[in-house]
C-alpha positions in Angstrom: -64.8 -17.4 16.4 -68.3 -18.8 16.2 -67.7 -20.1 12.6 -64.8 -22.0 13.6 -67.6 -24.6 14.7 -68.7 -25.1 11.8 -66.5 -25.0 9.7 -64.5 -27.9 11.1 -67.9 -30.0 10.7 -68.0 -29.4 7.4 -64.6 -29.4 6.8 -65.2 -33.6 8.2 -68.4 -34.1 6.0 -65.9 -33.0 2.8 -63.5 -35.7 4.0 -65.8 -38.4 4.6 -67.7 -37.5 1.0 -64.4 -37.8 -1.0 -63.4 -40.7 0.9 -67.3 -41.9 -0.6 -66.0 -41.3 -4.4 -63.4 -43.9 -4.2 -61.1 -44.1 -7.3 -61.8 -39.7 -8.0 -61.9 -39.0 -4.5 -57.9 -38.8 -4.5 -57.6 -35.9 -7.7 -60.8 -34.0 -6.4 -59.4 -33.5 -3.2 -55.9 -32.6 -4.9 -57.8 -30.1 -7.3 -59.5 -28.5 -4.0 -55.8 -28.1 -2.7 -55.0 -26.1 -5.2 -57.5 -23.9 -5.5 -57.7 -23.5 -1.7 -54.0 -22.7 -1.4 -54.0 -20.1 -4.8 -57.2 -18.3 -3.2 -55.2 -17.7 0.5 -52.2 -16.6 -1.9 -54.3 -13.8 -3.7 -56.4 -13.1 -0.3 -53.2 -12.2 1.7 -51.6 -10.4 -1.2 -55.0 -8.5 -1.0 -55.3 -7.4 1.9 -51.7 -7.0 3.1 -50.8 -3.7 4.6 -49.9 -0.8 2.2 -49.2 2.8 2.1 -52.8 5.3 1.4 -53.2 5.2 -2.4 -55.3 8.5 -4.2 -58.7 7.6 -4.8 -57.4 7.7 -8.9 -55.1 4.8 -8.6 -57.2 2.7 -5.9 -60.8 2.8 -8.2 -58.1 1.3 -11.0 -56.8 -1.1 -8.9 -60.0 -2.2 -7.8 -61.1 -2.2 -11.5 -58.0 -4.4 -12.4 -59.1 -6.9 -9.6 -62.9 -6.9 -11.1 -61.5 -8.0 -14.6 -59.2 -10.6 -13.4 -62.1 -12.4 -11.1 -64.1 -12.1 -14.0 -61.8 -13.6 -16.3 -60.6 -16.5 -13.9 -64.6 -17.4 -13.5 -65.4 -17.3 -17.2 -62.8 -19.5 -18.4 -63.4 -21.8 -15.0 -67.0 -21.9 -16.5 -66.0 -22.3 -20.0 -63.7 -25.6 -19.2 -66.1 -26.6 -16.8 -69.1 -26.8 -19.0 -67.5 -26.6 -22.7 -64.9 -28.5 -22.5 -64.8 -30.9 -19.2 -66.2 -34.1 -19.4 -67.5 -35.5 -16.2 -66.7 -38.7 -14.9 -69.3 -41.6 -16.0 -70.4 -43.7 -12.5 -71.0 -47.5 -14.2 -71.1 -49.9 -11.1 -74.7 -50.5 -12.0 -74.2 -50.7 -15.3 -71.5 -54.1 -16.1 -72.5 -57.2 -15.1 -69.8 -60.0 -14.5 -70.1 -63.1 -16.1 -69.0 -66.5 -15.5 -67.8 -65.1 -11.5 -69.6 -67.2 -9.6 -67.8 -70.0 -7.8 -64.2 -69.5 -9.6 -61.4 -71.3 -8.8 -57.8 -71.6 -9.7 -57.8 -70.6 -13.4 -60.9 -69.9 -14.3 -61.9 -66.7 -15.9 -64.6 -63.9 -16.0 -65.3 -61.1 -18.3 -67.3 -57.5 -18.1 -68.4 -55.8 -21.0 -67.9 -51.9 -20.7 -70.9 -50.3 -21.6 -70.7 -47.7 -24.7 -69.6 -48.5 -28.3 -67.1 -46.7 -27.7 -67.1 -45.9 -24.2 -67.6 -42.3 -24.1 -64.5 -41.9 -22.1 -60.9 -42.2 -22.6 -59.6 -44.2 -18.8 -61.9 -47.1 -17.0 -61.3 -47.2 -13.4 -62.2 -50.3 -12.1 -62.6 -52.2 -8.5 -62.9 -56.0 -8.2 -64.1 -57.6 -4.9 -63.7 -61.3 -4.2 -66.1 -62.9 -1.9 -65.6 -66.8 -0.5 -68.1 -69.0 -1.4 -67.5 -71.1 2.0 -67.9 -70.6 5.4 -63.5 -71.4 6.2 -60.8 -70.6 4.6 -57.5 -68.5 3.5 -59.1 -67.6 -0.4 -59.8 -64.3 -0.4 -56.1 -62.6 0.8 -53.9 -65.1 -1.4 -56.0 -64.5 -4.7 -54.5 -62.7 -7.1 -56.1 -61.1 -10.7 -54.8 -61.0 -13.6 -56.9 -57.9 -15.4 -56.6 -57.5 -19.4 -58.5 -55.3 -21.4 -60.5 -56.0 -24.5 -60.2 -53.5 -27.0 -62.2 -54.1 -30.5 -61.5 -58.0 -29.7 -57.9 -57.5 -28.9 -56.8 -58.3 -25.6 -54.0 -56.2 -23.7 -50.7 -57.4 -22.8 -49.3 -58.2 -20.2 -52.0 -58.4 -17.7 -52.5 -55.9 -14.5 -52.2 -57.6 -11.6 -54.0 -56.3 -8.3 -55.8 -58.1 -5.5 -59.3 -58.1 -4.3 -60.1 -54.1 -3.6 -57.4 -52.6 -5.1 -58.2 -50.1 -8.3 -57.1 -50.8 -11.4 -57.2 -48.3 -14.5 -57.1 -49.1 -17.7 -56.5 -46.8 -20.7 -59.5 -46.7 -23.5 -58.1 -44.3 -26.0 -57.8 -46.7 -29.1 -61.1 -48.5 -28.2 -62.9 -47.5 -31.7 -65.9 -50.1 -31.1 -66.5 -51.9 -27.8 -63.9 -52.7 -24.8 -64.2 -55.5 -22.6 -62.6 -57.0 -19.5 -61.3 -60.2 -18.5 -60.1 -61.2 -15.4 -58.2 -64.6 -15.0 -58.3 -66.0 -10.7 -55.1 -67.2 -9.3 -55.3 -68.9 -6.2 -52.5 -71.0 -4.6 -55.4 -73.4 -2.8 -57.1 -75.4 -5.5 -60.5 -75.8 -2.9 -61.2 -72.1 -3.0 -64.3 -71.3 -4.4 -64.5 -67.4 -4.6 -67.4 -65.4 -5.9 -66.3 -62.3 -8.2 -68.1 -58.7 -8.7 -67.4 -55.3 -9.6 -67.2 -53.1 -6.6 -66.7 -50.0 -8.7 -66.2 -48.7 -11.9 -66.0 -45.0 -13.4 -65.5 -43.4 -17.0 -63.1 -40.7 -16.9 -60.9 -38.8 -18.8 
């Protein structure tokens, strides 16, 4: 039992880490789920209890397994490195413009970097920060989030408040995609500040 220890510690540092990853951190941990769960499967149909087999029929058994691990790790592999694209981390990369000080109405845009964006989903986190010391601004505010593909905007608008993830499809962008983001705040002396809090590239 001396692993148990440890494993439970880094069985929390796993949790905090895909808490870390934000939009992804929800379909990695699903993805470890699975392959957790379908490894216990094969483990307990392994090693459950069976009658003596000859030595003839247990060196083929064991050769079938061989194959069949070798198989599921190639074409793991394969998709992995072949054919997986890995998601594209961009927080540092768009700037917003026009998001300081926004009231009632006003608007802001981000340019997605990439012409095209070399992915086919934008997963994107907007923060609002209140440009006073007092008052409700920050709660209240709503965003209306379009997207701007090859100088067409979407329609209708995705609505989400300050923190909340919004994803946006990129598969017809053929040249560049943009963002704009229209503030809607019931108090017309709210001055908010906008930024991007995070925003991935994924397929």
């Amino acid at each position: 039992m001396v692993w148990f220890i440890p494993a439970c510690i880094a069985t929390c540092f796993g949790g905090i880490a895909l808490l870390a990853q934000g939009a992804k951190g929800a379909e990695v941990s699903q993805t470890l789920s699975f392959v957790v769960a379908t490894v216990a499967l094969l483990l307990a149909l392994l090693f459950r209890t069976r009658e003596p087999q000859p030595p003839l029929r247990r060196g083929r058994f064991w050769l079938t397994l061989l194959i069949a691990v070798a198989l599921g790790l190639g074409s793991a592999t394969t998709w992995w490195f072949v054919i997986h694209s890995p998601d594209l981390r961009i927080t540092d990369d768009v700037t917003v413009l026009d998001g300081r000080s926004m009231e009632d109405g006003a608007q802001a845009t981000v340019e997605i970097p990439g012409r095209p964006p070399g992915r086919e989903n934008l997963s994107i986190t907007f923060t609002l920060a209140n440009s006073r010391s007092t008052g409700n601004c920050v709660v209240p505010a709503t965003l209306e989030v379009r997207l701007l593909a090859d100088d067409r905007w979407s329609n209708p608008p995705a609505i989400a408040h300050s923190g909340e993830e919004i994803r946006l499809p990129l598969s017809r962008v053929k040249d560049r995609a943009g963002v704009q983001v229209d503030l809607r705040v019931p108090d017309d002396s709210c001055l908010l500040h906008l930024k991007v809090s995070e925003a991935v590239l994924y397929n």
